[in-house]
N, CA, C and O of each residue as an XYZ file, in Angstrom:
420
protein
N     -89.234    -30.026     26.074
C     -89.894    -31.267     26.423
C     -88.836    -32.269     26.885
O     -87.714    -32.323     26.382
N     -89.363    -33.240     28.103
C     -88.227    -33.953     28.319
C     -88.684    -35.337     27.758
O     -89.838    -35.412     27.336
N     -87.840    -36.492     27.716
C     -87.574    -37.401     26.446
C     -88.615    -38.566     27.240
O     -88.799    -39.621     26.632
N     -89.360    -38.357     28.730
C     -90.093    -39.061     29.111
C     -91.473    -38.854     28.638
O     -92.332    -39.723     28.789
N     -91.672    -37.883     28.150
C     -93.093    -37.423     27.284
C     -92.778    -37.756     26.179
O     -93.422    -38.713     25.751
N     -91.863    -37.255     25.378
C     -91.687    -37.763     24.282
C     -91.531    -38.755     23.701
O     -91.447    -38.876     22.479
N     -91.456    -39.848     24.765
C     -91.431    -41.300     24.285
C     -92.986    -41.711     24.685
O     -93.413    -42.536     23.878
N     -93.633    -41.479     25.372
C     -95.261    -41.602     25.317
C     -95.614    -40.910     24.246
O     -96.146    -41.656     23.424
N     -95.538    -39.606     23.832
C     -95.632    -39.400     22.135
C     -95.735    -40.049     21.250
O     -96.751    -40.366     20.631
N     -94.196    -40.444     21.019
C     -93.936    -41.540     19.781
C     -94.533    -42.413     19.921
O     -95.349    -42.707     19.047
N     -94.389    -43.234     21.110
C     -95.406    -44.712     21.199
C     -97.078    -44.613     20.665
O     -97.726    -45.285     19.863
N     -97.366    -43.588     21.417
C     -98.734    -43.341     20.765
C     -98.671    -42.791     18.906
O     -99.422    -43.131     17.992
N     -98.107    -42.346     18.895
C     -97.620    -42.136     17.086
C     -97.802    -43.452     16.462
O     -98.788    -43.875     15.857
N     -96.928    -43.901     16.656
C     -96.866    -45.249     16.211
C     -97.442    -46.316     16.275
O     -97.543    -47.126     15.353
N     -98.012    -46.454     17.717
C     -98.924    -47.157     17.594
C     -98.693    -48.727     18.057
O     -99.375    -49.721     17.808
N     -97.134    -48.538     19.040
C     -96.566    -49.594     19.250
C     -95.699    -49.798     20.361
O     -95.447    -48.638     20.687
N     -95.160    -50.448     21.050
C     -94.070    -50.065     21.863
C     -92.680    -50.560     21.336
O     -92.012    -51.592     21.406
N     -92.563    -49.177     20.713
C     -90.994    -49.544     19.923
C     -90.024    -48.943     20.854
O     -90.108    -47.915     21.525
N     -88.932    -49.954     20.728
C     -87.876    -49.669     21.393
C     -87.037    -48.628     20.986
O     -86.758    -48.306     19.831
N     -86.537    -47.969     22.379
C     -85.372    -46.698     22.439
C     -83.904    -46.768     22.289
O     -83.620    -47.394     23.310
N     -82.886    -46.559     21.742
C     -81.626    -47.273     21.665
C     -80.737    -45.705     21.153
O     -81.105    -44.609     20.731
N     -79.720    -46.199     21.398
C     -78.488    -44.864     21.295
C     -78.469    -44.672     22.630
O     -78.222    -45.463     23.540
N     -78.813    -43.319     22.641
C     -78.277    -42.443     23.525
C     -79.616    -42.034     24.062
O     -79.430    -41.245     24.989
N     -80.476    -42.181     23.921
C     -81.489    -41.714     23.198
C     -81.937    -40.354     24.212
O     -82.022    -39.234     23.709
N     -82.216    -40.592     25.722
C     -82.969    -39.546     26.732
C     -81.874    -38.263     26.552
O     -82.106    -37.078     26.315
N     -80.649    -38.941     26.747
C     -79.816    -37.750     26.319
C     -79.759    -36.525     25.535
O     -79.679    -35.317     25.757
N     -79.842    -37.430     24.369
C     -79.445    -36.849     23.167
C     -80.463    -36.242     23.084
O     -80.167    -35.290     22.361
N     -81.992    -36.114     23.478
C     -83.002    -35.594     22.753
C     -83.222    -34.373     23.942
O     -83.545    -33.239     23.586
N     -83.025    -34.701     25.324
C     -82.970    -33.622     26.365
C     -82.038    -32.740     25.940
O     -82.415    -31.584     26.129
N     -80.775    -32.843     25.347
C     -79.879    -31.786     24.628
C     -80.604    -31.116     23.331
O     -80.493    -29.890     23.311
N     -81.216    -31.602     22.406
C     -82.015    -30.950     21.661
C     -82.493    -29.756     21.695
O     -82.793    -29.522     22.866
N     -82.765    -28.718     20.912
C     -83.558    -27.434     21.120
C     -84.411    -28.021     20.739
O     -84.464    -29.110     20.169
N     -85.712    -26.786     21.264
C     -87.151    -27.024     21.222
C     -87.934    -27.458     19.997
O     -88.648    -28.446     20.172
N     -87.938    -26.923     18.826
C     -87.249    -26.939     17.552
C     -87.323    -28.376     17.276
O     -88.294    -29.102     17.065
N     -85.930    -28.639     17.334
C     -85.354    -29.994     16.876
C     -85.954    -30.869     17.168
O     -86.160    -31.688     16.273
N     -86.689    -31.221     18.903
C     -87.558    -31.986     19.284
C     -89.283    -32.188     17.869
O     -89.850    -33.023     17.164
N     -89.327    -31.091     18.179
C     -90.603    -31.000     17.161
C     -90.578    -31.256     16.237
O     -91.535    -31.995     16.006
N     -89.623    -30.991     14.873
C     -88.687    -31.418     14.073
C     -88.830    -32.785     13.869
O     -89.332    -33.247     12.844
N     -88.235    -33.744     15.188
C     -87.921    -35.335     15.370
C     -89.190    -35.940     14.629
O     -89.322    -36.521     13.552
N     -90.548    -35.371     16.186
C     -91.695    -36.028     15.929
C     -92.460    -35.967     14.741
O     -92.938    -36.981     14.232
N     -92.638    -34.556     14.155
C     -92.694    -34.478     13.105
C     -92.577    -35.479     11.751
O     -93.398    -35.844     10.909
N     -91.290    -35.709     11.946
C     -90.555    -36.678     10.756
C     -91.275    -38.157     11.534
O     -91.925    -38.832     10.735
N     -91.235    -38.563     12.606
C     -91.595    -39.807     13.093
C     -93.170    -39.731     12.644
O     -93.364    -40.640     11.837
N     -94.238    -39.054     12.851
C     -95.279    -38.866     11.468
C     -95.058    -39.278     10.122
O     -95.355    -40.301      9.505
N     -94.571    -38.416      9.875
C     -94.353    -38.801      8.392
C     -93.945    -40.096      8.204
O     -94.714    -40.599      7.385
N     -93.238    -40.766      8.504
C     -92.440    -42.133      8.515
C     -94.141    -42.715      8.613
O     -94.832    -43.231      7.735
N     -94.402    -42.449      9.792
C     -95.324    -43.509      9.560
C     -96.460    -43.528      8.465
O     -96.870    -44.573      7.959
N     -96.721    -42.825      8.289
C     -97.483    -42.014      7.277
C     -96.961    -42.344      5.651
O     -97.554    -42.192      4.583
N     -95.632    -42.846      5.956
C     -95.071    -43.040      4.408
C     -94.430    -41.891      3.275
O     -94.171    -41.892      2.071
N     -94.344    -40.949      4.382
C     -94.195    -39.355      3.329
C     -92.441    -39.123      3.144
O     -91.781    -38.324      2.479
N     -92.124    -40.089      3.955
C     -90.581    -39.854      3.799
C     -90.255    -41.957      3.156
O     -90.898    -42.930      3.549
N     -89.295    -41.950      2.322
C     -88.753    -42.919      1.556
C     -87.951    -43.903      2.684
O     -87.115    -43.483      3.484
N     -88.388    -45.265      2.563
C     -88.173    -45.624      3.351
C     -86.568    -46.368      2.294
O     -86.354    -46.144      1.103
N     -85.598    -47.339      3.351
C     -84.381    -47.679      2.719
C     -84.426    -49.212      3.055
O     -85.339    -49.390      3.861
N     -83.844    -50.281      2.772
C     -84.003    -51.780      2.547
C     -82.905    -52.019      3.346
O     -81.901    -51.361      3.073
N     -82.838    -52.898      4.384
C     -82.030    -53.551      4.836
C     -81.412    -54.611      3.873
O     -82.194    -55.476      3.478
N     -79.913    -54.679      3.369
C     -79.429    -55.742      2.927
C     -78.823    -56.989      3.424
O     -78.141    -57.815      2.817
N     -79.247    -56.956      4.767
C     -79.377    -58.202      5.633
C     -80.662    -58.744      5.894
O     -80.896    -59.885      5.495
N     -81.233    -58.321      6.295
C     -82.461    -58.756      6.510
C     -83.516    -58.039      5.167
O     -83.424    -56.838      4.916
N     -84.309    -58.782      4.532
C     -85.153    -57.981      3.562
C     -86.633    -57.896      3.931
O     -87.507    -57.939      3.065
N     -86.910    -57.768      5.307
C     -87.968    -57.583      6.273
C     -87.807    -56.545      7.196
O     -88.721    -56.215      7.951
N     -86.594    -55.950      7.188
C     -86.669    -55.124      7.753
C     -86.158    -53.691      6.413
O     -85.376    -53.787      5.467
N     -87.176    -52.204      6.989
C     -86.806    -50.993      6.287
C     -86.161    -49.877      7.764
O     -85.941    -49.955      8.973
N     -86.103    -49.126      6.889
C     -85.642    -48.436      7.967
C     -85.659    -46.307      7.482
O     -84.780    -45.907      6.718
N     -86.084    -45.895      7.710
C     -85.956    -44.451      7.810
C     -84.760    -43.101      8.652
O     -84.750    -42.932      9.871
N     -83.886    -42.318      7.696
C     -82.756    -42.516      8.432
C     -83.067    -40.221      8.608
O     -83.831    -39.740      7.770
N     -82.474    -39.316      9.574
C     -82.434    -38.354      9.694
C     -81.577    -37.796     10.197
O     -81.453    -38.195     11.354
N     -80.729    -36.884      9.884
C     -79.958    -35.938      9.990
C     -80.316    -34.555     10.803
O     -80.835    -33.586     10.250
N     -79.855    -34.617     12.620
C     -80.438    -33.721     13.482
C     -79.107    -32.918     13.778
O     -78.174    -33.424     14.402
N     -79.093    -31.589     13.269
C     -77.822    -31.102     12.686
C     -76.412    -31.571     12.569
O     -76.026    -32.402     11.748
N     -75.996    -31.231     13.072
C     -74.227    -31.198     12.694
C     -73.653    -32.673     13.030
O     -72.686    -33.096     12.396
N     -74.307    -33.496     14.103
C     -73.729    -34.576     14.555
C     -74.729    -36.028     15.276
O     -74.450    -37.155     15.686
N     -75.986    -35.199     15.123
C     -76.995    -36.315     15.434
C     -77.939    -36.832     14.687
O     -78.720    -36.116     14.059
N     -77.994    -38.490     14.659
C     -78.664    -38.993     13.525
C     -79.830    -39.799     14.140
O     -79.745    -40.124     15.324
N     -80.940    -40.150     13.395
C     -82.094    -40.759     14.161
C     -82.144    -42.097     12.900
O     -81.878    -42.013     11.701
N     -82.414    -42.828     13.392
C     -83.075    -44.311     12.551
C     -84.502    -44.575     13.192
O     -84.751    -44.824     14.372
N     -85.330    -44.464     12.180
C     -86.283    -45.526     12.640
C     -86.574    -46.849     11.571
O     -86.787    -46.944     10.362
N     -86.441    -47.974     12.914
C     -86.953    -49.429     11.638
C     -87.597    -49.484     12.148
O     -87.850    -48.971     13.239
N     -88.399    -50.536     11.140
C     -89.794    -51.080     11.207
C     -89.609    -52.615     10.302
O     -88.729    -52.965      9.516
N     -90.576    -53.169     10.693
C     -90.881    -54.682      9.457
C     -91.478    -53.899      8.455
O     -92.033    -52.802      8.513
N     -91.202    -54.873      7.282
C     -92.015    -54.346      6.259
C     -93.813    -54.430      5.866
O     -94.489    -53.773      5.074
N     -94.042    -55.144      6.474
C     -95.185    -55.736      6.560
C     -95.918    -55.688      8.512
O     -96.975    -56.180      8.908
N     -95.076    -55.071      9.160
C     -95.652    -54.969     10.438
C     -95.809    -53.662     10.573
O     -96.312    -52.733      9.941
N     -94.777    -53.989     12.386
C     -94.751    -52.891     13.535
C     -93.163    -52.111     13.248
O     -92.238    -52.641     12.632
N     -93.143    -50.762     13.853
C     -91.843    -49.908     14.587
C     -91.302    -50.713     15.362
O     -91.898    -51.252     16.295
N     -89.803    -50.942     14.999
C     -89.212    -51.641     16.008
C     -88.644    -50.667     17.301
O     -89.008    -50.675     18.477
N     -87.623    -49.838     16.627
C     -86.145    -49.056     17.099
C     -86.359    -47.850     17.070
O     -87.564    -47.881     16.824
N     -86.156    -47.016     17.121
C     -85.701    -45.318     16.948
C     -84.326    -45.297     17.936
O     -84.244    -44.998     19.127
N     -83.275    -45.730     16.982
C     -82.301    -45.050     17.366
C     -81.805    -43.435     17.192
O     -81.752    -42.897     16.086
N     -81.471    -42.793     18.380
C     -80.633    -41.683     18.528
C     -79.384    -41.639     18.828
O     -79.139    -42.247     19.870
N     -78.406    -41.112     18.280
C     -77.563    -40.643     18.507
C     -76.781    -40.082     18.229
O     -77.076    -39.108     17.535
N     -75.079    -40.321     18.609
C     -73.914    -38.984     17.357
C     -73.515    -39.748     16.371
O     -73.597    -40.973     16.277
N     -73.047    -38.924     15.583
C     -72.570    -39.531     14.100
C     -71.675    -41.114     14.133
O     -71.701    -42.087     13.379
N     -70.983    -40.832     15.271
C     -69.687    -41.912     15.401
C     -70.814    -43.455     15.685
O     -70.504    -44.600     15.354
N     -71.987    -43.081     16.299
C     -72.494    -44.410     16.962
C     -73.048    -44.746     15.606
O     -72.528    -45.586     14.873
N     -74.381    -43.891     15.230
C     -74.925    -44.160     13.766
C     -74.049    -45.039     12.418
O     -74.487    -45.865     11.616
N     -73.027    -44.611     12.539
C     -72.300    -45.265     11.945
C     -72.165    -46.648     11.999
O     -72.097    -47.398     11.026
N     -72.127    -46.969     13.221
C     -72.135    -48.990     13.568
C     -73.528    -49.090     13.510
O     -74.026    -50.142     13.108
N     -74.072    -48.363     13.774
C     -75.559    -48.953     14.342
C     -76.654    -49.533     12.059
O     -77.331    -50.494     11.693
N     -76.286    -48.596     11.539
C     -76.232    -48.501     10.040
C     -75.742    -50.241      9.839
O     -76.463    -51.227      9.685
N     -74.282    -50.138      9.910
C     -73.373    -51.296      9.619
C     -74.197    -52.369     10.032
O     -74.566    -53.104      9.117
N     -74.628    -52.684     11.316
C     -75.660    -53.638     12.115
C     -76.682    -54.241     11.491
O     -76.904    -55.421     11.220
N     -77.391    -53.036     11.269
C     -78.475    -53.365     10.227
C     -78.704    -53.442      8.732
O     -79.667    -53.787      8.047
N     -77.767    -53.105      8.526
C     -77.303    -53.231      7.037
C     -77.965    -52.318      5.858
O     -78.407    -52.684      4.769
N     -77.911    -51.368      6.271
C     -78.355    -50.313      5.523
C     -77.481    -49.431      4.874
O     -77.928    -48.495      4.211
């Protein structure tokens, strides 16, 4: 699947027009087939509440949901606590890392 369907996916998942950030068309066009399915999957659940969400210690309105897409790619999704999906960041370990720091998670 390429990451232009898959972002009409998620949006409709969610239920929102949340923004794309990282790397994101990239990183998910490199993906196996798998992993893609995998993503959305978990982006369900998130919304759904089946996975634990984590507290921003900067902001305490914003949560955030964090995933491990093997060896070097990580996904965030925030949201308000009381709203909408903001973000789904994608990307490699090195970016996740600031992007974490940013939001204070």
């Amino acid at each position: 699947m390429q990451h232009e369907k898959a972002r009409k996916i998620i949006k409709k998942i969610l239920e929102t027009n949340v923004r794309f950030e990282g790397h994101f068309n990239k990183c998910f066009d490199n993906l196996k087939e798998t992993q893609q399915e995998e993503l959305i999957e978990w982006i369900k659940e998130c919304k759904e509440y089946k996975i634990n969400p984590i507290q921003s210690k900067k902001d305490r309105n914003i949560i955030g949901f964090v995933k491990r897409i093997g060896s070097n790619l990580r996904a965030i999704l925030t949201k308000e606590k009381e709203g909408y999906f903001i973000v789904l960041f994608l990307d490699k370990h090195k970016y996740y890392e600031t992007e974490i720091e940013r939001i204070g998670f």
